[in-house]
C-alpha positions as CSV (number, residue, x, y, z in Angstrom):
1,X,-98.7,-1.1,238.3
2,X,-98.9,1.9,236.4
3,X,-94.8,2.4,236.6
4,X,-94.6,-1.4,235.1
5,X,-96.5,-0.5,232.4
6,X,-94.8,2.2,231.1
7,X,-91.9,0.9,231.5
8,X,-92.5,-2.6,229.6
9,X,-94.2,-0.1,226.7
10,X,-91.1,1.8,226.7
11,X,-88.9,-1.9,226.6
12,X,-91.0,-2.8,224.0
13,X,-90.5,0.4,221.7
14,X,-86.5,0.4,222.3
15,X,-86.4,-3.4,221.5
16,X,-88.8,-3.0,218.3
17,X,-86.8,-0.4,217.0
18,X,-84.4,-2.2,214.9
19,X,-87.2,-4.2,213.3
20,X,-89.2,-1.4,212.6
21,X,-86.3,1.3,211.6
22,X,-85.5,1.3,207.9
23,X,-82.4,3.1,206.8
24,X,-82.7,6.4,205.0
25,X,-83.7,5.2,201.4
26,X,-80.1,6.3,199.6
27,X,-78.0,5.9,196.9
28,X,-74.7,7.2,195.5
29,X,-73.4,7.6,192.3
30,X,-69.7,9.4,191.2
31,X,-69.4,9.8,188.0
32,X,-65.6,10.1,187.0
33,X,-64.7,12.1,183.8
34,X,-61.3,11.7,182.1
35,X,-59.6,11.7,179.0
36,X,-60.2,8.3,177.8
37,X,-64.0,7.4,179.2
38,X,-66.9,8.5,181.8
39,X,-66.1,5.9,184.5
40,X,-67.8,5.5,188.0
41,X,-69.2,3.6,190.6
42,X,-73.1,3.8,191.9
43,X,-73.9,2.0,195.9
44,X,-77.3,0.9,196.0
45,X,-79.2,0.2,199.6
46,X,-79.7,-4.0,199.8
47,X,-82.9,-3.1,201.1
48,X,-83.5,-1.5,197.5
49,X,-81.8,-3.9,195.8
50,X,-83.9,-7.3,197.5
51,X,-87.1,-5.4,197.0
52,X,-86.5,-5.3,193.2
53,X,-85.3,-8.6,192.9
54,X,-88.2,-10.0,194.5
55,X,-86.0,-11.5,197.2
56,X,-87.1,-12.2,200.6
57,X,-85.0,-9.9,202.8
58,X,-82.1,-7.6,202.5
59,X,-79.2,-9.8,203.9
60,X,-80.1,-12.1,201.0
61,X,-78.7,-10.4,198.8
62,X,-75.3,-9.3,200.8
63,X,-74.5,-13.6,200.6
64,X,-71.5,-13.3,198.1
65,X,-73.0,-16.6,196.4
66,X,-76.7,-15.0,196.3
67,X,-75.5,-11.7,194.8
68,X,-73.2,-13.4,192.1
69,X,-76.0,-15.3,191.4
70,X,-77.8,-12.3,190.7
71,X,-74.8,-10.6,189.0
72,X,-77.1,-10.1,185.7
73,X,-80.3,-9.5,186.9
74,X,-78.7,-6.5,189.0
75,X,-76.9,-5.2,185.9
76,X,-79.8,-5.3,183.7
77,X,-82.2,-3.7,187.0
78,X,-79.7,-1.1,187.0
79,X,-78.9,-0.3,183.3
80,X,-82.9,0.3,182.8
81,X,-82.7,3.2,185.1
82,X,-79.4,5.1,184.5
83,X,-78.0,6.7,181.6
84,X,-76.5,9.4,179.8
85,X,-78.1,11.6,177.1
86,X,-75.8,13.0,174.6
87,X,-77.9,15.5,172.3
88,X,-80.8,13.6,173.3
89,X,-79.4,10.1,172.5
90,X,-79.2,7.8,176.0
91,X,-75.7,5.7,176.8
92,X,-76.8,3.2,178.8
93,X,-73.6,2.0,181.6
94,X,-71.5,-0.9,181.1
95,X,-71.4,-3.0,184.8
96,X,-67.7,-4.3,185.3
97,X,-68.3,-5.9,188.7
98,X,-69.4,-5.0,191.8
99,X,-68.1,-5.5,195.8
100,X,-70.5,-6.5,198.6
101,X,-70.3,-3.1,202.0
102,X,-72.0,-5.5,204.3
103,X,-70.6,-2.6,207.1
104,X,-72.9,-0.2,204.8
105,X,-75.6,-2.9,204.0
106,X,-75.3,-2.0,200.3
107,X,-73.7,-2.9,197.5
108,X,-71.1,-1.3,195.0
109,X,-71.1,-1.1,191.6
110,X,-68.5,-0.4,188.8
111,X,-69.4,0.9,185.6
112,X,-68.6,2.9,182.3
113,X,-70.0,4.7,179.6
114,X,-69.1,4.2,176.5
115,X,-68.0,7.4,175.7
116,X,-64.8,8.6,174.8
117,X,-63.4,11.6,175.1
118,X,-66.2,13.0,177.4
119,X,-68.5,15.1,175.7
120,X,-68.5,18.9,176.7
121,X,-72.4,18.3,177.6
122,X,-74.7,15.4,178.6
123,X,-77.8,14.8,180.8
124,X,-77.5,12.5,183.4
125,X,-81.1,10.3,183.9
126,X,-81.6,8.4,187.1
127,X,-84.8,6.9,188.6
128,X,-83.1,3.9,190.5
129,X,-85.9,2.6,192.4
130,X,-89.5,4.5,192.1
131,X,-91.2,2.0,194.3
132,X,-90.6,4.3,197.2
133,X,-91.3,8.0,197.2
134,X,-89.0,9.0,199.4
135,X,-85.6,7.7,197.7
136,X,-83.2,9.9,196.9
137,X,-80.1,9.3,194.3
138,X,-76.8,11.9,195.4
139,X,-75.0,12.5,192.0
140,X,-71.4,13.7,192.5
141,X,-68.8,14.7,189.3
142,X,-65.3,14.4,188.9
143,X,-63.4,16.3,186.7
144,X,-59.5,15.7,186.7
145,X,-60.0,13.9,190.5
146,X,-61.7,18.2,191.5
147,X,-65.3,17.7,192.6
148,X,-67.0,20.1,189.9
149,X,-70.8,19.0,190.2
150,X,-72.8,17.7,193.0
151,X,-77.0,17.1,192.6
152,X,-79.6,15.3,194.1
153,X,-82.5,13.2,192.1
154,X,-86.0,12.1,193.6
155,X,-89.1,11.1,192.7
156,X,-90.4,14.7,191.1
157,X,-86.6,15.4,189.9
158,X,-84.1,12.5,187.7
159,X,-82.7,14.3,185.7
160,X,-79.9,17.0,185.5
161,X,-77.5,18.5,182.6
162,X,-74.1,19.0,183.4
163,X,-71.7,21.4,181.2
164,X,-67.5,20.3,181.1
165,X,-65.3,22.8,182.5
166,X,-64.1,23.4,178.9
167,X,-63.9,25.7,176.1
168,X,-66.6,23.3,174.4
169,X,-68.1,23.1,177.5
170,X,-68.9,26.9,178.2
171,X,-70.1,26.9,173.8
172,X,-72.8,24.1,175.3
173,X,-73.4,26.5,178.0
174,X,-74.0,29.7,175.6
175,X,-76.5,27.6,173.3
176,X,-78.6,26.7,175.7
177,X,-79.7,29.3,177.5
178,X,-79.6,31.6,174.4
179,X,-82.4,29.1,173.2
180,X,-83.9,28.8,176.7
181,X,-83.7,32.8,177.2
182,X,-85.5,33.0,173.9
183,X,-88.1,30.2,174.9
184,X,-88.9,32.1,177.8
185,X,-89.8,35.2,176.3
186,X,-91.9,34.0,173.5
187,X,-94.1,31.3,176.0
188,X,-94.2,34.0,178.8
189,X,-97.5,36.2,178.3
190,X,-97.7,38.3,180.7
191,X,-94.0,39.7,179.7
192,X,-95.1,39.7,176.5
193,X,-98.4,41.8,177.2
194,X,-96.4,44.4,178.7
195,X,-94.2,45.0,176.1
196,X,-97.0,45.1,173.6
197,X,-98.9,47.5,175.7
198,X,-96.1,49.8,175.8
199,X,-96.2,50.1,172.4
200,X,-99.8,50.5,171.4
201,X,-99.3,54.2,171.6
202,X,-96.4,53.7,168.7
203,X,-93.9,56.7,168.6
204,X,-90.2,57.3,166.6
205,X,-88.1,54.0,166.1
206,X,-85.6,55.7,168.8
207,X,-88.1,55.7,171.5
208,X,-89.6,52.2,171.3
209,X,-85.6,51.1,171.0
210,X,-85.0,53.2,174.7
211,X,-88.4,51.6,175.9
212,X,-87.1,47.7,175.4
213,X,-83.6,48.8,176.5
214,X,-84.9,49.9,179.5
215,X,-86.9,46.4,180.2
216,X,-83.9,44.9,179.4
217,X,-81.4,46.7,181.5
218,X,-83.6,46.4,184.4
219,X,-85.0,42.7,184.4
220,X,-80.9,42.0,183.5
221,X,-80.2,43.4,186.9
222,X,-82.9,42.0,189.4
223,X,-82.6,38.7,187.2
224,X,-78.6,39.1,188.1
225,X,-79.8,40.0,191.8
226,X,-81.7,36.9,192.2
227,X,-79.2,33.8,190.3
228,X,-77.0,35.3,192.8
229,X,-79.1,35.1,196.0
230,X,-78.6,38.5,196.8
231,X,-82.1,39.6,196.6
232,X,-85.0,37.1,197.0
233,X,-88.4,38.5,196.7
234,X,-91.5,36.1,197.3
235,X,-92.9,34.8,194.1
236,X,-96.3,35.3,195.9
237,X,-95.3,38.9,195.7
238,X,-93.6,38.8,192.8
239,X,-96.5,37.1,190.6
240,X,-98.9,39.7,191.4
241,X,-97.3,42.4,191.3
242,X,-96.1,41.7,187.4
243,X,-100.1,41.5,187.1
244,X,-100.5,44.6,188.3
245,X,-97.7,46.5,185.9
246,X,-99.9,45.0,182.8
247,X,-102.4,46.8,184.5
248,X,-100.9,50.2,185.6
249,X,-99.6,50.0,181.5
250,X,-103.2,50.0,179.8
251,X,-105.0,52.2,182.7
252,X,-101.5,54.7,181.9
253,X,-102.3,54.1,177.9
254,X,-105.8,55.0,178.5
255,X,-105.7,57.8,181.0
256,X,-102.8,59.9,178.8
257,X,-102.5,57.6,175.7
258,X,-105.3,60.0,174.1
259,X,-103.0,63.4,175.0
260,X,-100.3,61.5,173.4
261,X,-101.5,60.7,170.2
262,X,-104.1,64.2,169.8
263,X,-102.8,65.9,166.8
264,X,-101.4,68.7,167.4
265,X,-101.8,72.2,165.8
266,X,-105.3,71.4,164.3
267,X,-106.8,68.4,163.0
268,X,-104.8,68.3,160.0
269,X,-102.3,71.1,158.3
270,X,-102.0,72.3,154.4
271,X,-99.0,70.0,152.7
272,X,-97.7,71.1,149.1
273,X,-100.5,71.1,145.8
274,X,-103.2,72.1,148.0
275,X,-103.7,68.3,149.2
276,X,-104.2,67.6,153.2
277,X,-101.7,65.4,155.1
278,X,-102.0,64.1,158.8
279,X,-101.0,66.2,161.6
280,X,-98.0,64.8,163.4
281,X,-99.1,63.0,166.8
282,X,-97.5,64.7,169.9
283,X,-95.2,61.1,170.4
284,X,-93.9,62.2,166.8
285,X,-93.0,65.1,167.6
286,X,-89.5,66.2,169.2
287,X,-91.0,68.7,171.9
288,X,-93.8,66.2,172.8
289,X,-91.7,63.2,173.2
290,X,-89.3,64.6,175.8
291,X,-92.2,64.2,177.7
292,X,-93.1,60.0,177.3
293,X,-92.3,58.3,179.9
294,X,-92.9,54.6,179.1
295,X,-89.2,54.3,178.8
296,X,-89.0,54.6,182.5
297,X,-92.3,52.8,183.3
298,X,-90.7,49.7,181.3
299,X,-87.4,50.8,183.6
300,X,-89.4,50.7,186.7
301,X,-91.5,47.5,186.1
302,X,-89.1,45.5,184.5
303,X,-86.9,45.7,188.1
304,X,-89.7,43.2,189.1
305,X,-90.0,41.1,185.8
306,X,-86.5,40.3,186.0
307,X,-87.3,38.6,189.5
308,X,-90.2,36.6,187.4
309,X,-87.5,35.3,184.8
310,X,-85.2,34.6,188.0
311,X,-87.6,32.3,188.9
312,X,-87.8,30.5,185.9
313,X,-83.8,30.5,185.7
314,X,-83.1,28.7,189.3
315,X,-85.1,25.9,188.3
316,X,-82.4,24.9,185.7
317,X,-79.2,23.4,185.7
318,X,-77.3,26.7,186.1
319,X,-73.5,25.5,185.9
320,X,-71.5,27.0,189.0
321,X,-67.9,27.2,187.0
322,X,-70.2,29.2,184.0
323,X,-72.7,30.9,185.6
324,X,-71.5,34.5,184.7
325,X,-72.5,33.0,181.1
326,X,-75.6,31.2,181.8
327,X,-76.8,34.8,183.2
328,X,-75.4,36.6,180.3
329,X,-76.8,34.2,176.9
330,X,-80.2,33.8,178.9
331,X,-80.5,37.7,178.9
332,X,-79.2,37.8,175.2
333,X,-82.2,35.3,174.5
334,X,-84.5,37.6,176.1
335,X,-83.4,40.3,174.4
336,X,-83.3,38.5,170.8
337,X,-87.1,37.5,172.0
338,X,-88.1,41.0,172.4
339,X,-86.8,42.6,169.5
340,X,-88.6,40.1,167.5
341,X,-91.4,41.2,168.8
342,X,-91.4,44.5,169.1
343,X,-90.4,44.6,165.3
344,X,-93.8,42.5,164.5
345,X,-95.8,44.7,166.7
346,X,-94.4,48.3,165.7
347,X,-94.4,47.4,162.0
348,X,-98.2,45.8,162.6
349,X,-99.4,48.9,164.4
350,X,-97.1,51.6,162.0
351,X,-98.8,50.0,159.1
352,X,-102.7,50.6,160.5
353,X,-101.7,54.1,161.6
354,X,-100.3,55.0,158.1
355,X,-103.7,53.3,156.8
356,X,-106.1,55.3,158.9
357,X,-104.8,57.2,162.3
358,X,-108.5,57.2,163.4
359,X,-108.0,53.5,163.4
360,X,-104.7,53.6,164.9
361,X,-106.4,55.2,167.3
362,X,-109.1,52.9,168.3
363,X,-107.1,49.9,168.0
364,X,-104.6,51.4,170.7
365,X,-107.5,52.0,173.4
366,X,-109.1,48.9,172.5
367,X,-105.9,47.2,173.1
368,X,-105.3,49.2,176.6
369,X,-108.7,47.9,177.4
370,X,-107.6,44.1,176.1
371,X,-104.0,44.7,178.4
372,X,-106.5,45.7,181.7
373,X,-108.4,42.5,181.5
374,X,-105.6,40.1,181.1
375,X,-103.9,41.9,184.1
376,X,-107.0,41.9,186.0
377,X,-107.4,38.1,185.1
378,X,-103.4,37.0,185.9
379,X,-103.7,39.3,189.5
380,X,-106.9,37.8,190.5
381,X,-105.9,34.6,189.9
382,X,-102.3,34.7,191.6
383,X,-103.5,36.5,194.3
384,X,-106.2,34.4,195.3
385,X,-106.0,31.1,193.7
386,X,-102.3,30.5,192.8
387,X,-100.9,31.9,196.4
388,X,-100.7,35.8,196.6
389,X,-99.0,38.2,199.2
């Protein structure tokens, strides 16, 4: 008895199957770039297409009468939910017809955009049918009949940027991440905060230059490191451990920043006309600033930044025929970034110091102090509430 029933359970499953089984929820659009126009063709799941449409089942829609009947109601569905942005402006497709894959259970669809010749950038937008969370769109682009671009859109991604295998095309490139390189830099504190704290204890203009070259030359490399998926730390060792450098900055600024900046022979020296000028500070000083080191701290720390703007990077478009210049103008960005910065803080902090070095001074530990906490904050959080090691 107990043999019949498992075997009628297991007749049932096998012969519910079918009914129950719903084809992986695709579609596919090729996108064909050529001198004259963007041309292309999208297939769409009938299953998709009937549940949009309000019809009653899938095969409904694969009657040739049913779906030219439909014709426009398909082509407007569809036109609401794909485009192309051109600096920000969408191009909706022009339909030209379609052909019924009853093997495939979908349906194929010709189009064109309405824009000729082919710009050297555009954005490609596709949510085709956000009733179900689990479809997926695969994007594929043509250049000259060569596969050049290949992506996938879901629900949490529909849209991607694509960059022509042109002269034009690499410019677009260059702009971009220029502007994004420069964008990260100014919205990412924590980078920030460590540059600033390396410079609260001021010094010669040649010495702040080799501590953000330094930052730069070693953030370039690990950020080159990671694009390429050569090395791929954890950010939940990554995150923290940028935390942490803020920190090991102030504690350093605090623990030695007061050697650096004691005046040095006596607490002030005799200057011409009997009047009293301030005595150099030992990072002023040629013999003294053999000895500072935040050049290599910045060298040392930023190995691990750089993995932190890596991080940022692989979430964009990066284009696989320009990606030596993708790298390259984001780390230009960066550095245009920095140097505005460290311009505003090092003339902000030269002008207090020439004001008052007492105040100088005060506002440098103060700061160190300011630099502790908000590493203390961003390492306690990322450890233990964002996913730590």
């Amino acid at each position: 008895m107990r043999a019949r029933r498992a075997f009628l359970t297991i007749a049932f499953l096998v012969l519910a199957a079918p009914v129950w089984a719903h084809p992986a929820p695709f579609s596919y659009l090729d996108l064909q770039l050529g001198d004259g126009a963007v041309r292309g063709s999208l297939v769409a799941h009938a299953i998709d297409l009937a549940h949009d449409l309000g019809l009653a089942s899938a095969d409904t829609i694969l009657d040739p009468d049913v779906a030219r009947a439909n014709r426009d109601r398909m082509f407007a569905l569809l036109r609401l939910r794909l485009s192309l942005a051109v600096a920000g402006t969408p191009v909706a497709p022009e339909f030209e017809d379609f052909e019924i894959l009853r093997d495939r259970q979908a349906i194929r669809f010709q189009l064109r955009f309405a824009l000729a010749p082919p710009p050297a950038a555009f954005e490609i937008h596709a949510a085709l049918f956000p009733y179900d969370p689990n479809h997926q769109t695969f994007v594929n682009v043509y250049e000259d009949d060569a596969l050049a671009h290949q992506g996938i859109f879901d629900r949490t991604r529909t849209r991607s940027e694509y960059f022509r295998g042109t002269p034009q095309g690499t410019l677009a490139v260059v702009r971009k991440f220029i502007a994004e390189g420069i964008h990260h830099i100014v919205i990412g504190p924590d980078h920030v905060l460590f540059l600033i704290g390396l410079l609260l204890l001021g010094g010669r203009l040649m010495m702040l230059v080799r501590i953000v070259t330094a930052f730069t030359v070693a953030h370039s490399i690990t950020l080159s490191l990671a694009v390429l998926n050569l090395v791929n730390p954890s950010s939940r060792i990554v995150e923290p451990a940028i935390a942490l450098s803020i920190i090991y900055v102030g504690a350093d600024n605090l623990l030695v920043g007061v050697a650096r900046v004691r005046p040095v022979g006596g607490p002030a020296f005799r200057g011409t006309m009997g009047r009293q000028k301030p005595a150099p500070t030992s990072c002023e000083t040629g013999s003294k600033e053999a000895r500072d080191v935040r050049a290599w701290i910045a060298f040392a720390f930023g190995l691990m930044h750089g993995f932190g703007f890596a991080s940022v990077l692989k979430e964009m478009d990066l284009p696989p025929h320009a990606l030596g210049w993708s790298l390259a103008s984001f780390n230009v960005g960066v550095e245009i970034g920095q140097v505005c910065i460290v311009v505003l803080v090092a003339a902000a902090l030269a002008a207090v110091r020439q004001r008052s070095e007492a105040l100088g001074r005060r506002l440098a530990l103060a700061g160190s102090a300011g630099v502790i906490a908000a590493g203390a904050y961003w390492f306690v959080e990322r450890m233990f509430f964002t996913g730590g090691v």
